[in-house]
N, C-alpha and C positions, 0 to 999 in steps of 0.2 A: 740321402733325403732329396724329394725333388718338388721342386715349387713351381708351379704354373703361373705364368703371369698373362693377363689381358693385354696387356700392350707389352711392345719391347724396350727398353731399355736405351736410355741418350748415348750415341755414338763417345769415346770417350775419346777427350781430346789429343791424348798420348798418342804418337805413333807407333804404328802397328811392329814395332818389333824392340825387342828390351834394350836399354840404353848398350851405345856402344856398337854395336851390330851393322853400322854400316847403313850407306845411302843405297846399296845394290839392294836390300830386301826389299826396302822401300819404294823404290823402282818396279818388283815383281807385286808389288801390294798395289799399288796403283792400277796394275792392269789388269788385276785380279776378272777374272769369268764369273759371268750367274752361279749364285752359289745354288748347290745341286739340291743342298735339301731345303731350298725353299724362303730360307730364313735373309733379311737384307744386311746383318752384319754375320761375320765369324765368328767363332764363338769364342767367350772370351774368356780366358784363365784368369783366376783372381788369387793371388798367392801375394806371402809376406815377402813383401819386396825389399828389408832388413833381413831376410835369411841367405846365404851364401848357398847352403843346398840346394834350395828352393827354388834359387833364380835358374843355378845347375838345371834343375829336372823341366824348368819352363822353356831353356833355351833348346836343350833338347828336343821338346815336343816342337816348338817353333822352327828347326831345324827340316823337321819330318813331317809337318802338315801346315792348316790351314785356319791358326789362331791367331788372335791378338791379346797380349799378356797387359792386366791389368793390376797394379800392385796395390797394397792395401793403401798405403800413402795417394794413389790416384783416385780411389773412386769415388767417382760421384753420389751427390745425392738420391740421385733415380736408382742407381746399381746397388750402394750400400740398402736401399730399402728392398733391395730384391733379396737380401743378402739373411740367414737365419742370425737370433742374437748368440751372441758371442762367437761371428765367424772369425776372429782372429785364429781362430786355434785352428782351422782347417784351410783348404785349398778348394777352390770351388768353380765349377765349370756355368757362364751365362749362356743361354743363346737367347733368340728371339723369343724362346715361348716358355722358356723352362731354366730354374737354376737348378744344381747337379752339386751337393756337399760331401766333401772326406773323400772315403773310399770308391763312391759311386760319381765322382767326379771322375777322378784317376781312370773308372773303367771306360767312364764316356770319352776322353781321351784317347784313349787307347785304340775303342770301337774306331773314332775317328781316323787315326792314322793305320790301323788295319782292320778296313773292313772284315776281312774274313773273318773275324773272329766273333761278326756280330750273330750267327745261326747259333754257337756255342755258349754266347754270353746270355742271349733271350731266352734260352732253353737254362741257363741256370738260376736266371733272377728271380727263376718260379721256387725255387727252394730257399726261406729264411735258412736257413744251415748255410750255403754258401753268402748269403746276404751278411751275418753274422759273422763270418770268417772275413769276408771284404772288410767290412767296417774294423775290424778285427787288427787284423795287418797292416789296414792305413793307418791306424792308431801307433800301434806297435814303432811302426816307421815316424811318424811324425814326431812322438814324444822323443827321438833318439837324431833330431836332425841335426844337433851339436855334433854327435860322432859321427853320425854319417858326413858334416860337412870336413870333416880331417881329411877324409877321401877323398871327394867328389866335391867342387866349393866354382862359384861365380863371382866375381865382387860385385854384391846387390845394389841395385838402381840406386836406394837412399842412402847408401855408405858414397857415392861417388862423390868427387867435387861439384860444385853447381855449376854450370857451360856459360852460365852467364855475365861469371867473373872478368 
């Protein structure tokens, strides 16, 4: 699901990489280039920052591209209204013009960290069958992030102690 917004969305205060992560990303985010498609922030991943998988799949992407993770505990008022009701239950991609929910977040990710898959991706969003199958498998996966997190697991930002003890 994708929502267009008239204006963009307040810079969030968190820095730009999940807790833990070190001052060196930090360092590469500052000197951050014109972003290419136009837009004045990154776009931003908004995932349950209380799930262990979840922070997994964000650090990951954060690894390989050019986002800033936003955890449900962080966002702001501006963001949470960008946000569809009952986004708890999904993972959602912001940028400047447009929020991206579920399954069609996951792709916009994706697109982002390899381009080339964007000729293939544009050419299938024309067909509800595959639209239906995305949403589908994000589900599928999300409902099962307990088990998934047995496997694959981060300790998430609000599990952490607070730094300012």
């Amino acid at each position: 699901m994708t929502r267009d917004d008239g204006e963009g969305a307040s810079r969030n205060e968190r820095a730009a990489t999940v807790e833990g992560r070190g001052d060196a990303n930090a360092a590469i985010t500052e000197g951050r280039e014109p972003r290419t498609d136009g837009g004045e922030h990154p776009p931003r991943i908004v995932y349950d920052d209380d799930c262990g998988f979840c922070t997994w799949c964000v650090e990951r992407a954060l690894d390989r591209g050019d986002f800033e993770p936003v955890g449900f505990s962080e966002l702001t008022p501006d963001q949470r209204a960008r946000l569809p009701d009952g986004y708890e239950t999904s993972t959602h991609l912001l940028t400047d013009t447009a929020a991206y929910s579920a399954g069609e977040a996951v792709e916009q990710v994706l697109v982002r960290l390899y381009p080339e898959l964007e000729p293939l991706v544009d050419e299938l969003r024309e067909f509800e069958t595959y639209r239906k199958i995305r949403e589908g498998l994000y589900r599928w996966g999300a409902d099962r992030r307990s088990w998934w997190g047995k496997i694959v697991r981060s300790c998430p930002p609000a599990r952490q102690p607070d730094e300012r003890e």
